[in-house]
Legacy VTK file of the C-alpha trace (Angstrom):
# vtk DataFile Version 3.0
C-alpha trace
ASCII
DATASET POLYDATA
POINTS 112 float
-33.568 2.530 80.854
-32.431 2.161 77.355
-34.044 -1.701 77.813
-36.984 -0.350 79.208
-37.520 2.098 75.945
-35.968 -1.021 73.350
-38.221 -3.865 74.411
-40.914 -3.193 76.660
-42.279 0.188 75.542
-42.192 -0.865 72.443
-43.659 -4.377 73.153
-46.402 -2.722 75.415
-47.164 -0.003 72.334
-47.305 -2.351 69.003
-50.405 -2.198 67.676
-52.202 0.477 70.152
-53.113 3.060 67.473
-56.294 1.059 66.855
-56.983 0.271 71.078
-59.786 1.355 72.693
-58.533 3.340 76.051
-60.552 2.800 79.018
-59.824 3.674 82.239
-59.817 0.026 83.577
-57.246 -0.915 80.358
-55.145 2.540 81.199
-55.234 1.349 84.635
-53.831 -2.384 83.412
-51.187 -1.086 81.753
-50.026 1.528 84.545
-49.643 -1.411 86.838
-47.710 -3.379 83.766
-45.491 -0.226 83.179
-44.853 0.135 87.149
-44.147 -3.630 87.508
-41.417 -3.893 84.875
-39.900 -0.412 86.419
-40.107 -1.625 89.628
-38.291 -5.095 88.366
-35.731 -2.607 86.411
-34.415 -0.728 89.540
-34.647 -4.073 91.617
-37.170 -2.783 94.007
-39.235 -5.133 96.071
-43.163 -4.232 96.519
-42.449 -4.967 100.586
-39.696 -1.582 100.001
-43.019 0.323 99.823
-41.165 2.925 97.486
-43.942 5.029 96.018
-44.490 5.030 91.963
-43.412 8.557 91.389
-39.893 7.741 93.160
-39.439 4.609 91.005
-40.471 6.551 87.663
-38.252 9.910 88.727
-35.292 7.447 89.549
-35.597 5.615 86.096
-36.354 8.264 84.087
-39.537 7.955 82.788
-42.060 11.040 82.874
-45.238 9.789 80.971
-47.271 6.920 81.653
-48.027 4.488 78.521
-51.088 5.754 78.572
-49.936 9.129 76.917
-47.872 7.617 74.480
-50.585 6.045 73.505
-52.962 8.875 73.010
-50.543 10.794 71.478
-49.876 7.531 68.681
-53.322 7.886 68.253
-53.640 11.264 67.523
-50.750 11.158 64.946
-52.578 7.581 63.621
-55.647 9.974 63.333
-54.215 12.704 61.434
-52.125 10.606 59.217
-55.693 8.730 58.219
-57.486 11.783 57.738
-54.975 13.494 55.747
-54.681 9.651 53.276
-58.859 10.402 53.097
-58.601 14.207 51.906
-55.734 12.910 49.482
-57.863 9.986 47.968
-61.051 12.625 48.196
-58.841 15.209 46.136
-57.373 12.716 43.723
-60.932 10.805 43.081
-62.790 14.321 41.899
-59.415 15.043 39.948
-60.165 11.623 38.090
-63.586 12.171 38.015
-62.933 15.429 36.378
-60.681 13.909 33.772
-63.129 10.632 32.520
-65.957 13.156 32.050
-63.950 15.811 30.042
-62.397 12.411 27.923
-65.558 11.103 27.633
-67.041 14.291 26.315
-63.930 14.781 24.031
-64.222 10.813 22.817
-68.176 12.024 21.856
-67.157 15.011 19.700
-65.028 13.225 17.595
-67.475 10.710 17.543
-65.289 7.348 18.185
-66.889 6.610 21.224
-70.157 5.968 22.011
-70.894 4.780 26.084
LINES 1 113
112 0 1 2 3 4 5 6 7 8 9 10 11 12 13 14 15 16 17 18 19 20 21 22 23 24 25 26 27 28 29 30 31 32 33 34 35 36 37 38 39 40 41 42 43 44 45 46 47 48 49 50 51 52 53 54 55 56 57 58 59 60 61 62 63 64 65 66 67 68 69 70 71 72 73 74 75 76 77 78 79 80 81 82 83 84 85 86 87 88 89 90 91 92 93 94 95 96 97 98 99 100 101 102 103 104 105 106 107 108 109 110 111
């Protein structure tokens, strides 16, 4: 399990913030995720063993798929919070080059 987590989970998630899920790629990586479990336990397809048995007996609750969605969302409201941050500090510089700039034109040393 712990090499499950360590090198495929992580291999199978780099990069996915910025994937577009659809159902035929969530279905992809299901059978991807179910493969290497199946390969961890040393279960043969022709055991028939049913997904959920393979995924309760490894230890696994979520598909990829969620982990996913959910590095998504967090990708999501990290960007949005960088793009209220940069909003905020641009106005707050805005702010300051107009109040110097009116300050530079009273004492008369600069003229734009």
């Amino acid at each position: 399990m712990r090499v499950y987590e360590a090198m495929v989970k992580s291999s199978l998630l780099y990069g996915s913030e910025t994937w577009r899920l659809t159902e035929r790629f969530k279905s992809r990586l299901k059978a991807v995720e179910i493969d290497v479990l199946k390969r961890s336990s040393r279960t043969s397809r022709r055991e028939h063993v049913p997904n959920e048995v393979i995924k309760k007996g490894m230890g696994v609750e979520d598909n990829i798929s969620k982990d996913i969605e959910r590095k998504q969302l967090v990708q999501a409201r990290e960007a949005h919070g960088r793009l209220q941050a940069t909003q905020k500090s641009s106005i707050v510089v805005t702010e300051y080059s107009q109040e110097k700039r009116k300050a530079q034109t009273r004492v008369g040393t600069y003229h734009p």
